[in-house]
DOFI-688675 format. One record per residue (C-alpha): x, y, z; residue number from 1; residue in three letters. Coordinates in Angstrom, 1 decimal, always signed. Layout:
REM residues N
+--------+--------+--------+-----+------+
:     xx :     yy :     zz :  nr : rest :
+--------+--------+--------+-----+------+
:      X :      Y :      Z : NUM :  ALA :
...
+--------+--------+--------+-----+------+
This chain:
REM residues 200
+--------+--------+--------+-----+------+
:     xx :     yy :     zz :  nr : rest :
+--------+--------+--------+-----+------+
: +188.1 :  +93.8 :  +45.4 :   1 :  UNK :
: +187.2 :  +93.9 :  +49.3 :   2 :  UNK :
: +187.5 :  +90.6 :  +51.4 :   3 :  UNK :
: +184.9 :  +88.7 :  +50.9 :   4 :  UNK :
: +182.5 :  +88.6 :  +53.7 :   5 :  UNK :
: +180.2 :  +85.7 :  +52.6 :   6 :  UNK :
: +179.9 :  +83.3 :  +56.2 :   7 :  UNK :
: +181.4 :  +80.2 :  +54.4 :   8 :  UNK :
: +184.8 :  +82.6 :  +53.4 :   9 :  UNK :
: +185.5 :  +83.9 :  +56.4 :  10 :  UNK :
: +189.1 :  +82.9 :  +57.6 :  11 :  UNK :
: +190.0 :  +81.8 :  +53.8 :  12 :  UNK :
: +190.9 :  +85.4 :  +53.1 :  13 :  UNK :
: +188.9 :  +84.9 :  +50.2 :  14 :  UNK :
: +189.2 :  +88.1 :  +47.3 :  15 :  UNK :
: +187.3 :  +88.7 :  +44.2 :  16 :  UNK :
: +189.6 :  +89.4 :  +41.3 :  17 :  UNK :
: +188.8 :  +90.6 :  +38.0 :  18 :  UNK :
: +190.3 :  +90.0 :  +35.1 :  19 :  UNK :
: +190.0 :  +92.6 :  +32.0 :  20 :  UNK :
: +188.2 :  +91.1 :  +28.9 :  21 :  UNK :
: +186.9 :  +88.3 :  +31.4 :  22 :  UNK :
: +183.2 :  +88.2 :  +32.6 :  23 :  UNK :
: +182.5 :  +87.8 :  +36.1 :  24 :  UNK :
: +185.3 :  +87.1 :  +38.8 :  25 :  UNK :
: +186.8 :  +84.8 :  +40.4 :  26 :  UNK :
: +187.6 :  +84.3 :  +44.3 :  27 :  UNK :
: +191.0 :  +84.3 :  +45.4 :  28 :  UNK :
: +192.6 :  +83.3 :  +48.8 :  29 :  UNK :
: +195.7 :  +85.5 :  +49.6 :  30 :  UNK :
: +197.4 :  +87.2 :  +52.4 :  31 :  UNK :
: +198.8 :  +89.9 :  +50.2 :  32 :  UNK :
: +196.5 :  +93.0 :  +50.7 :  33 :  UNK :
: +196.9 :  +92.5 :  +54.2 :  34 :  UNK :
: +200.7 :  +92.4 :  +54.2 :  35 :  UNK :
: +200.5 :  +95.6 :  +51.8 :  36 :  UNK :
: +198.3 :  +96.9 :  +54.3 :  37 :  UNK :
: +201.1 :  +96.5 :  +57.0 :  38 :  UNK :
: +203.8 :  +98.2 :  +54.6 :  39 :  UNK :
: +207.4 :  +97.0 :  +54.6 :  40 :  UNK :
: +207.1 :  +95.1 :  +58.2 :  41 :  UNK :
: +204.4 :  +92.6 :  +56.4 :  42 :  UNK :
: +206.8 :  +91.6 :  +54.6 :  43 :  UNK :
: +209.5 :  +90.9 :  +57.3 :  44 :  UNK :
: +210.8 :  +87.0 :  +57.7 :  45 :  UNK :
: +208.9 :  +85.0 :  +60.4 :  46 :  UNK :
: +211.5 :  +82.2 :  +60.9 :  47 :  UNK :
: +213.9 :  +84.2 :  +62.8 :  48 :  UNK :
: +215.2 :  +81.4 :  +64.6 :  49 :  UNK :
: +218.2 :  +79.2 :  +63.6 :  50 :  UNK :
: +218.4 :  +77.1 :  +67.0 :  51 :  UNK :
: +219.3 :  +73.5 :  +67.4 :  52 :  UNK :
: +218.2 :  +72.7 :  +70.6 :  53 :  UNK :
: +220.5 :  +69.5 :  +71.0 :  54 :  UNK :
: +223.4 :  +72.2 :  +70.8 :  55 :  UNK :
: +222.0 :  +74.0 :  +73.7 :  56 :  UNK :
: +224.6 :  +73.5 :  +77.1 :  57 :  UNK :
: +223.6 :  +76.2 :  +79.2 :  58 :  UNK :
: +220.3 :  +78.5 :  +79.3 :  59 :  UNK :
: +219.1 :  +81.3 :  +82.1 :  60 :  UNK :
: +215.4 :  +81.1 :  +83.2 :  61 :  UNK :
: +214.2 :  +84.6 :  +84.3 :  62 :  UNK :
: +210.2 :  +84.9 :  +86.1 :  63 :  UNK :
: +208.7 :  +87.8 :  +87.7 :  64 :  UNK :
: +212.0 :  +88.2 :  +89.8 :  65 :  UNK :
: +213.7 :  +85.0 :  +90.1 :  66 :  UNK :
: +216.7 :  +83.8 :  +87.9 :  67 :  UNK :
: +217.6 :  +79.7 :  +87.8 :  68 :  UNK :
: +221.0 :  +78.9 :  +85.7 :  69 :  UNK :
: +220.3 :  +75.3 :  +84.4 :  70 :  UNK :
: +223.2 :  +73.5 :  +82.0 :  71 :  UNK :
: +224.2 :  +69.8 :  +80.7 :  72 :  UNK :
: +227.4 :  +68.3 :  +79.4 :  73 :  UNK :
: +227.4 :  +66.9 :  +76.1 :  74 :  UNK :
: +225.1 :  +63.5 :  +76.0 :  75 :  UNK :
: +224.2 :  +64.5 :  +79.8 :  76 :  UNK :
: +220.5 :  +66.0 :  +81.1 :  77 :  UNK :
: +220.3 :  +68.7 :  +82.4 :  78 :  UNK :
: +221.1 :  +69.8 :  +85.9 :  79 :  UNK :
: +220.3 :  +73.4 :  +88.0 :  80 :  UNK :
: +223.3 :  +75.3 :  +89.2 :  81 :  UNK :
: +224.1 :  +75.5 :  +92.8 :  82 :  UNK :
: +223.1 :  +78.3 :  +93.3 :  83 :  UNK :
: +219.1 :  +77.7 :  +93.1 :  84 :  UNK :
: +219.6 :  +73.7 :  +94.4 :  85 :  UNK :
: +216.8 :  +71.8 :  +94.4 :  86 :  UNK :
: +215.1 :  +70.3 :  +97.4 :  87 :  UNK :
: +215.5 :  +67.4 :  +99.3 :  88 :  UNK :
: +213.4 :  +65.0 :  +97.8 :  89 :  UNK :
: +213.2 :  +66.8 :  +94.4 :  90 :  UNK :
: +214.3 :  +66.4 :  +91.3 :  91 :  UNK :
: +214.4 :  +68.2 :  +88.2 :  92 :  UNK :
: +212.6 :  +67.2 :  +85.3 :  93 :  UNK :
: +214.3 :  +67.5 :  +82.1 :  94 :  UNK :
: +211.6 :  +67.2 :  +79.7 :  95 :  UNK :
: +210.1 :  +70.4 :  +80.9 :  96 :  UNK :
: +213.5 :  +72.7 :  +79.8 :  97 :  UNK :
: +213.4 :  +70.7 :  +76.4 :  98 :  UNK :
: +210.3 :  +70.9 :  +75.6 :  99 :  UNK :
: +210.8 :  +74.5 :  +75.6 : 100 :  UNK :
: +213.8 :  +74.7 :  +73.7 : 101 :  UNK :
: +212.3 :  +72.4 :  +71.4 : 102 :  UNK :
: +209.4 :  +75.6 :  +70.8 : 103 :  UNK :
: +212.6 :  +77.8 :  +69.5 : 104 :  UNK :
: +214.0 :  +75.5 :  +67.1 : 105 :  UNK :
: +214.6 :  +77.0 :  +63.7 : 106 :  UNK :
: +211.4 :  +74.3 :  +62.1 : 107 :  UNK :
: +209.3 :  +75.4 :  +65.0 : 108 :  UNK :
: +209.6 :  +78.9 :  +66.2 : 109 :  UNK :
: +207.4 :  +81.7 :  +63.9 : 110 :  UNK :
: +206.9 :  +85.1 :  +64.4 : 111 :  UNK :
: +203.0 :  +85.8 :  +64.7 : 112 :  UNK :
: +203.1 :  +89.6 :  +63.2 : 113 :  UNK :
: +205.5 :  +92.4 :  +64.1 : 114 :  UNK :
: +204.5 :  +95.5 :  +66.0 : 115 :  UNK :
: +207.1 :  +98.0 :  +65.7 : 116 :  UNK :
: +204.9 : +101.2 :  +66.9 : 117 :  UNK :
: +203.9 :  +99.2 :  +70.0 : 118 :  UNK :
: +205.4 : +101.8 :  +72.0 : 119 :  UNK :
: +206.4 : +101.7 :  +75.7 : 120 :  UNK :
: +208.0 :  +98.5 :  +76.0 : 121 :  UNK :
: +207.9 :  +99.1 :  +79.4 : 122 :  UNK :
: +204.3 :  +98.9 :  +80.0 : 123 :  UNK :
: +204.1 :  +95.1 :  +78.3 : 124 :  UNK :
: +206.9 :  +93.8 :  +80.3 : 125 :  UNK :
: +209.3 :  +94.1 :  +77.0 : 126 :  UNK :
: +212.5 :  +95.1 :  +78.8 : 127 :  UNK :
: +215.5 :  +93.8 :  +77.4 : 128 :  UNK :
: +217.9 :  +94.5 :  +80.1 : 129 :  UNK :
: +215.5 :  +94.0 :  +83.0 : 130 :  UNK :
: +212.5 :  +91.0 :  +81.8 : 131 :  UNK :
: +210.2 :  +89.7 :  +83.8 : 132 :  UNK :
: +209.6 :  +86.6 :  +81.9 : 133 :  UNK :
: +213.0 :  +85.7 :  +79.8 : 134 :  UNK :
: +214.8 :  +82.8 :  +78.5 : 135 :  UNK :
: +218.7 :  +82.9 :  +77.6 : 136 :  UNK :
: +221.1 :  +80.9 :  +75.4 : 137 :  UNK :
: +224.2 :  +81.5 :  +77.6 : 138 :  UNK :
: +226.0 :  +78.7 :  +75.9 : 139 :  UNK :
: +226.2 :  +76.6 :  +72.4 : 140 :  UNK :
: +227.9 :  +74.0 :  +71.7 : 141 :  UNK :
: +229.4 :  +74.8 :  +68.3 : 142 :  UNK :
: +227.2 :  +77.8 :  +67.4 : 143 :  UNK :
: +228.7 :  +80.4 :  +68.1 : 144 :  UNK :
: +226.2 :  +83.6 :  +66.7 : 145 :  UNK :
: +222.6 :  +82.1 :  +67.4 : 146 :  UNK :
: +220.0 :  +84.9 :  +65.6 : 147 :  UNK :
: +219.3 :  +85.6 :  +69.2 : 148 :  UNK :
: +220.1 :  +84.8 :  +72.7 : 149 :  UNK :
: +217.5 :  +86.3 :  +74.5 : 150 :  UNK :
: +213.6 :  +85.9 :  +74.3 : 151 :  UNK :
: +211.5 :  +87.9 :  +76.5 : 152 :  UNK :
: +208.0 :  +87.1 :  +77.0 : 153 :  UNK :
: +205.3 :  +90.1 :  +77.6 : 154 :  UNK :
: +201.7 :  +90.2 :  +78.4 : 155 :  UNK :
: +198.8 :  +88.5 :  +76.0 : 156 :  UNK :
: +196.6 :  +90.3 :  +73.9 : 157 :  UNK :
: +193.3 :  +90.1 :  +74.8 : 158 :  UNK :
: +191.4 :  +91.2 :  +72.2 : 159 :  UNK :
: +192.9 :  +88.6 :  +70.0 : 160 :  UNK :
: +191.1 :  +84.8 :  +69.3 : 161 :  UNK :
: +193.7 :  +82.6 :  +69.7 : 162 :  UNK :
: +195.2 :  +83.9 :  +72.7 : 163 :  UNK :
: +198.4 :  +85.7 :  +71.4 : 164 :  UNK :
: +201.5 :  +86.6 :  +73.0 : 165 :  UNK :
: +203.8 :  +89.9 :  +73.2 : 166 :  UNK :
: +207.4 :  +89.2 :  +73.0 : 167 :  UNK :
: +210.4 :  +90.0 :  +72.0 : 168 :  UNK :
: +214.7 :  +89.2 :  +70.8 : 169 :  UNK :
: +217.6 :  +91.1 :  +71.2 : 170 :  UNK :
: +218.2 :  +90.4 :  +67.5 : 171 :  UNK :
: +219.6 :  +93.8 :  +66.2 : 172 :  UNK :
: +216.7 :  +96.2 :  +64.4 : 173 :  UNK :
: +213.8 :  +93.6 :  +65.4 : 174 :  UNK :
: +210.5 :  +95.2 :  +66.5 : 175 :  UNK :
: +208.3 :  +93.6 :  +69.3 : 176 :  UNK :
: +205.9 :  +90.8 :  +67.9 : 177 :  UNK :
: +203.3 :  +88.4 :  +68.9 : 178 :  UNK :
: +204.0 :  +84.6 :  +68.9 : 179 :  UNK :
: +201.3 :  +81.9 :  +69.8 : 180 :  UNK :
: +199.9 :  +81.4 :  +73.7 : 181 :  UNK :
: +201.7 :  +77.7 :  +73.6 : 182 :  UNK :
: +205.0 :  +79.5 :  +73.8 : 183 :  UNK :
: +204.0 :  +81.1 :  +76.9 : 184 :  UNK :
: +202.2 :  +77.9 :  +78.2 : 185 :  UNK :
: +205.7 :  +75.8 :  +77.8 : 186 :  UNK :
: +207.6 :  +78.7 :  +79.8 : 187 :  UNK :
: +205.0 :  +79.3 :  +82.4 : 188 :  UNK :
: +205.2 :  +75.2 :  +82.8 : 189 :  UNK :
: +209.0 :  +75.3 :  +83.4 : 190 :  UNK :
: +209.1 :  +78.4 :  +85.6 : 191 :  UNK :
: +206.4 :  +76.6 :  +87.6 : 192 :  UNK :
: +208.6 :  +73.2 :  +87.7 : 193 :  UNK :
: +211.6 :  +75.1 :  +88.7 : 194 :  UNK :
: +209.8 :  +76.9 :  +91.4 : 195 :  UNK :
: +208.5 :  +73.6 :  +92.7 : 196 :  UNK :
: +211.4 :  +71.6 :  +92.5 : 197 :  UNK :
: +214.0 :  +74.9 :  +94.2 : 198 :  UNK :
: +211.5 :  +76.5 :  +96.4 : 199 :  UNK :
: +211.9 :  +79.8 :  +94.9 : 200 :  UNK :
+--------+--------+--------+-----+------+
């Protein structure tokens, strides 16, 4: 049957299901008519990831225009490039870059739902090649093919309660897809930092 729209289902994805030579129904909660609904895509992995962020040595930041190279040695925090030094008086805090690795390892990171017919990428701030809001895995200690290297952050979606977030991978074949608004919380944390702490 059709969802069940009693007050005390709602969320539960609660469906009545009949059973031939059995009286009544019974009420179900499953996810699977609405995967069928999204056809194949519904049915796409959500733990694309396969980070370790302790094997991370050397990431690229990317906001609204500004670029800051950070790496560490093995054992060693992590430290900005020179090219984006930090103030006098400043210091970076390493807490803010891992606790936004630690949001992309393999246990933690999940796809929201895929939307491959989301159209111009453009318009969402989806670019691979030119991202307003990016992270990148330059460098991996002893991983060499991560699932992806790049993670590009777009625009929210309003209309959605929680908060959810556009993004995208440069994971061969993968369509655009909405993660939760924490993602975005850690990143727009760090960029801040970084801005604070370089003055860019």
């Amino acid at each position: 049957g059709t969802v069940s729209q009693a007050p005390e289902d709602h969320g539960h994805n609660m469906y009545p299901v009949f059973l031939r030579g059995e009286p009544g129904s019974f009420l179900v909660s499953t996810v699977l008519p609405a995967k069928l609904g999204e056809g194949p895509v519904g049915f796409r992995k959500k733990d694309i990831s396969d980070l370790d962020p302790a094997r991370v040595t050397e990431i690229e930041v990317i906001d609204r225009g500004t670029s800051w190279m950070l790496a560490r040695g093995p054992g060693e925090p992590w430290v900005i490039s020179e090219e984006t030094p930090t103030l006098e008086g400043k210091d970076l805090n390493a807490k803010t870059v891992d606790q936004l690795l630690l949001a992309l390892h393999r246990d933690a990171f999940r796809v929201g739902r895929y939307l491959p017919g989301l159209g111009d990428l453009a318009r969402y701030g989806l670019e691979l090649q030119s991202p307003r809001k990016a992270l990148i895995l330059h460098r991996l200690d002893g991983q060499e093919s991560p699932s992806f290297r790049k993670l590009v952050l777009g625009g929210p979606l309003a209309e959605t309660q929680p908060p959810e977030v556009l993004a995208r991978v440069d994971a061969p074949g993968a369509p655009p897809f909405t993660v939760e608004g924490d993602l975005q919380k850690l990143f727009d944390a760090h960029a801040t930092h970084l801005r604070d702490v370089t003055g860019k």
